[in-house]
Each structure stands twice: as C-alpha cells, then as structure tokens.
N, C-alpha and C positions, 0 to 999 in steps of 0.2 A: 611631869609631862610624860606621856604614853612614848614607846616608839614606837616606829613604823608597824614592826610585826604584833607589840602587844597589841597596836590599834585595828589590826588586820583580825587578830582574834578575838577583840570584843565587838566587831561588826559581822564574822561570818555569821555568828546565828542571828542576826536579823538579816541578814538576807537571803539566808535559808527560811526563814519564818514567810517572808513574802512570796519566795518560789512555792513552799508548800500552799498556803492560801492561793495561789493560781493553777496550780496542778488539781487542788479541791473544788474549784468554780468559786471562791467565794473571790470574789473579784473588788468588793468595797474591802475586805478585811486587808488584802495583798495590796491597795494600793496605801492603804493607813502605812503597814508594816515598810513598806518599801518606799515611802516618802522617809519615814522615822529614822530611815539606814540612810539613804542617802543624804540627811541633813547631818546626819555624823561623819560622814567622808570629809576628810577636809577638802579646800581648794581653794588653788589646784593642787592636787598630790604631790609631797617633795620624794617622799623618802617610796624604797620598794615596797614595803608594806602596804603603805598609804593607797600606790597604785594596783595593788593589789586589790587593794579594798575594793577602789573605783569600778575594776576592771569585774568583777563580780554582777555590776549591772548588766553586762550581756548574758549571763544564767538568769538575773532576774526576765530577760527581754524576752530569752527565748522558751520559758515556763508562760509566760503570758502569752504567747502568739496563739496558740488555738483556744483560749478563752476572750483574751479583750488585744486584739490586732492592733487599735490604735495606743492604747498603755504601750504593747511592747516596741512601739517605734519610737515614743518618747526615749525607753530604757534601752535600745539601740546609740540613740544618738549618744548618750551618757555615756556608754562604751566607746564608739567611736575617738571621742573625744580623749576618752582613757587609755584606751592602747594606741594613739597618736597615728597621725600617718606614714611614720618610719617601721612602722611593725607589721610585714608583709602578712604573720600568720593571723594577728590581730584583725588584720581587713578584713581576710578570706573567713572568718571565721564570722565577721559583721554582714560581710556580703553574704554568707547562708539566711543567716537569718531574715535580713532583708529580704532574699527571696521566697521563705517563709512566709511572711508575712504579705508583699503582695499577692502569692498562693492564695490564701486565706479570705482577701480582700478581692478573689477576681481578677487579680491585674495578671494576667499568664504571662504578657512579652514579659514585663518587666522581669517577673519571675525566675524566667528563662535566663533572661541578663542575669541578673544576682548570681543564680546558681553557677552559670555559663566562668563570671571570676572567681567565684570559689574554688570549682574544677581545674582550674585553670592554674592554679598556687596548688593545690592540695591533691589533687587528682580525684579520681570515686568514691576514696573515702569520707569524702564530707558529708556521704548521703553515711556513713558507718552509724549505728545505733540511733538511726531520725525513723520517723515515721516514713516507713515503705508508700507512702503516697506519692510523698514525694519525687524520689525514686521513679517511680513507677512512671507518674508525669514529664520528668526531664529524659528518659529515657526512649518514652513512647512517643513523645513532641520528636527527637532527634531522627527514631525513626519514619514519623510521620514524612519528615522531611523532607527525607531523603528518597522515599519513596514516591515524592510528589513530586520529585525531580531536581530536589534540593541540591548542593553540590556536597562532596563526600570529602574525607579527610584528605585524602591525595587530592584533589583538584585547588581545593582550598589553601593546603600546605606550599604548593605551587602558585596560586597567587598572592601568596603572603611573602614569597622568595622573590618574588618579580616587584614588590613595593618596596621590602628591603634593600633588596640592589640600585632599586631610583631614590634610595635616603629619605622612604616614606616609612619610618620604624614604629610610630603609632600606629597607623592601619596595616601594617603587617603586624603588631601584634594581636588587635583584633582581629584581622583575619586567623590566626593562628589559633587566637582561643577557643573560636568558633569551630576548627578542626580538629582541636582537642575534646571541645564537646561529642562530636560525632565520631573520634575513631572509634574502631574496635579495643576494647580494653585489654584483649589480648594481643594488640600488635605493637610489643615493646621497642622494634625501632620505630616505627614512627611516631609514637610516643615520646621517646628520648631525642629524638631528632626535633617535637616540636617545641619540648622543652625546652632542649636548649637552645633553638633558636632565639623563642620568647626572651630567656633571660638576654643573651647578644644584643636584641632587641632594646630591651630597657637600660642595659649599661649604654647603650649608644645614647639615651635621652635623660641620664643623670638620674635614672629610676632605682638607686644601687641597690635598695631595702628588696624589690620587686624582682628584681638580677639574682640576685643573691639564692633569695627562694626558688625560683626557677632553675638555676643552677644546679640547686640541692635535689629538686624533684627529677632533675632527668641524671645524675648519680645514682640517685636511688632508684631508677628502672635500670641502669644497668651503665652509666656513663663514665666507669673509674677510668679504666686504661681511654679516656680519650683527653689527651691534653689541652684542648682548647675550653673544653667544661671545667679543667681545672682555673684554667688563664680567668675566664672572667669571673669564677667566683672566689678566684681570691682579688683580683681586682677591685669587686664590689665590696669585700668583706675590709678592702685595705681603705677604700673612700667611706665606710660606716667606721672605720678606726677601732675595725676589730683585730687587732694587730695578730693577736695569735692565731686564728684565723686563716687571715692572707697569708702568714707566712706558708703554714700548713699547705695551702692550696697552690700558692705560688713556686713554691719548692713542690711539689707533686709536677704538676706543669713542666719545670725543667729535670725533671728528673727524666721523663716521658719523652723529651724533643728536643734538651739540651736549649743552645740559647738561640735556635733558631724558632722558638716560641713567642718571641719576645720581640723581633722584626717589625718593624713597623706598630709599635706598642710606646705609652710614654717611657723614658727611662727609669721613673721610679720606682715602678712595679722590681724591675732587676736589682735595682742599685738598693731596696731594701734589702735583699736574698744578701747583697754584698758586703753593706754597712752591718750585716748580723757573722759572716764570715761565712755565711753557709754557701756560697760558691763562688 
C-alpha cells in the first residue's frame, strides 16, 4: 500500500497533465486527464499526502477558468471540499477563483463578492501573479464606487464599529470587508485597524479558523506591539488546538499588558500560560 506522500507523487504528474491540456485549449483532452487523477484520489483523504493530492484540484480549477468556466467550478467544489472549512487560507484562495470564474461568466457582482473575501483574508496579494484583468476590474469597480458616491473606508469602518458594539458581528464583518476592499493600500492603519477588527469579529461568532487569519494579516501590516491582536489570536489558535501557537501569542499578549489583558476574558486562556509555568 502507497502512503500518503508516495501517492501524492504518483498523482502530481497527472494533474499537471490536465492543467497543461487547459492552459493549451485542448479542453476534451484536460478533462480525460483530470477525471483519470481524480479517480485515483482516494476518498475521503486520511493521510496528508492524500490531501494533498485532493487539494491539487484547485490548480486544476483554476488552469481551466479562462478555457471551460464551467469545468472549473466543478474542480472548485473538489477543492473546496479538500481544504475543508477550517482552512481560512484554503477559502480565500477558493474564493479567488470563484471570483474568476463568475468574471468570465459575466456575473461581475458576484465577482466582486468573491474577490471582495479573498481581499479580505489575504489582502492585494491575491490579485499577485493573476491576470491583471482582474486587478484592474476589482480596482476600477472600487473606484467606480466611490466616485458615484459610494461610501469610503472610514465611513464604512465606522459603521461596521456601530453594529459591533450592538452585537451585530456578522454585518460588521461585512461591512468591514467591504472597507478593506476600498481602502487605500497605502494606509496601513486603517488597514491593521480593519483587520483586526474582522478577526475580534469572528472570534466573537466561533469563526476561530477566520479569527486567526485576520489576526495574522493585521500583524503582518504592522500589529506586533498591540496586545489585544496578540490576545485573540492566540485565543483562536488555542480553540483550533494549536497549542504551540496560542501559547506563542498568548504569552506575547501578557508580556505587552501584564494580566490586565486578560479582564474580562475566559480563564483558560491565562491559566494555560500558568499550567505551562510561563507566568
């Protein structure tokens, strides 16, 4: 019996075989190829290889999207299904392509949306080595917008802070992605500021996978020295039972505010830092 990774590498060249055949137009040859791989995945995937394997379907998906749209929403859902709903980056990276693909197909709102939670986990990079169409479209719509009289990142930012504070953290995180879409890509606090709302957001609604990545992304604008970005993602990292993780993050947290961080917070967040001896 194969394991995980030998089976990972007697599957990648067939489904590089079927991304090539899509990249060439030959679009009956890519679906032979890429039915042929996918009958060899197994399922459902146990081991990491396995998933590896599966998770290959979204390069198939997204090599097909400017040849046959509807092929690659089939090989969409395949992925989907493969990198599961706990894998924040897996989404965002489903949710490109979806928006891809209703591109392609004329659907521009929907488009818009896709793009709009991509951006929203991963920031502009997700437009990084895609066809500057794209780009160009989510870009030009945002200013379209805003020009029409649309409402801008601060307006929006601000009523996504007035549904959060009424304990409406769905529609404040919507509204927030929506102001991530349109800020300026240069204005790194508000940027970091909407981030890390979003993530507060989604730990309020047991969203930890979604928390977690949002967390990450407003660190990585510039969020180190602020201890409340550290608090929820190791919080989230500690409800995913990423233990090394939460510890990581939740010891940054008290190291930053001491344990007046920690106020009005459940106790196990601390009393893990304590059961390890670290304060």
């Amino acid at each position: 019996m194969l394991t995980g990774m030998e089976t990972l590498d007697r599957l990648t060249p067939m489904a590089e075989q079927a991304i090539a055949d899509y990249r060439s137009g030959d679009t009956q040859s890519a679906k032979a190829a890429g039915e042929a791989f996918w009958a060899e995945v197994p399922q459902p995937p146990q081991t990491d290889g396995e998933r590896l394997a599966a998770q290959l379907s979204l390069l198939v998906a997204r090599s097909a999207v400017p040849v046959d749209p509807a092929a690659a929403g089939v090989w969409l859902q395949r992925a989907r299904e493969a990198y599961g709903a706990d894998s924040a980056g897996g989404t965002a990276m489903c949710d490109f392509v979806a928006g891809r693909i209703a591109f392609e197909e004329g659907r521009l709102d929907e488009a818009r949306a896709f793009f709009d939670k991509a951006v929203a986990v991963t920031g502009p990079r997700a437009f990084d080595d895609e066809d500057p169409k794209y780009l160009a479209f989510y870009e030009g719509d945002a200013k379209a917008h805003t020009a029409a009289g649309g409402e801008d990142a601060t307006t929006l930012a601000e009523r996504g802070e007035e549904l959060s504070d009424a304990g409406e953290f769905a529609k404040a995180v919507d509204v927030w992605q929506r102001a991530v879409a349109v800020a300026d890509p240069g204005d790194a606090d508000t940027l970091f500021w909407l981030h890390a709302s979003i993530g507060d957001a989604q730990f309020q609604l047991g969203q930890f996978s979604e928390a977690y990545a949002s967390e990450q992304e407003a660190l990585k604008i510039g969020g180190t020295g602020n201890p409340f970005v550290w608090l929820r993602l190791g919080q989230a990292a500690f409800e995913l039972g990423m233990d090394k993780q939460a510890t990581d993050a939740l010891l940054s947290a008290y190291m930053l505010e001491g344990d007046e961080i920690f106020e009005d917070e459940d106790p196990r967040y601390r009393d893990s830092l304590v059961a390890k001896g670290l304060i």
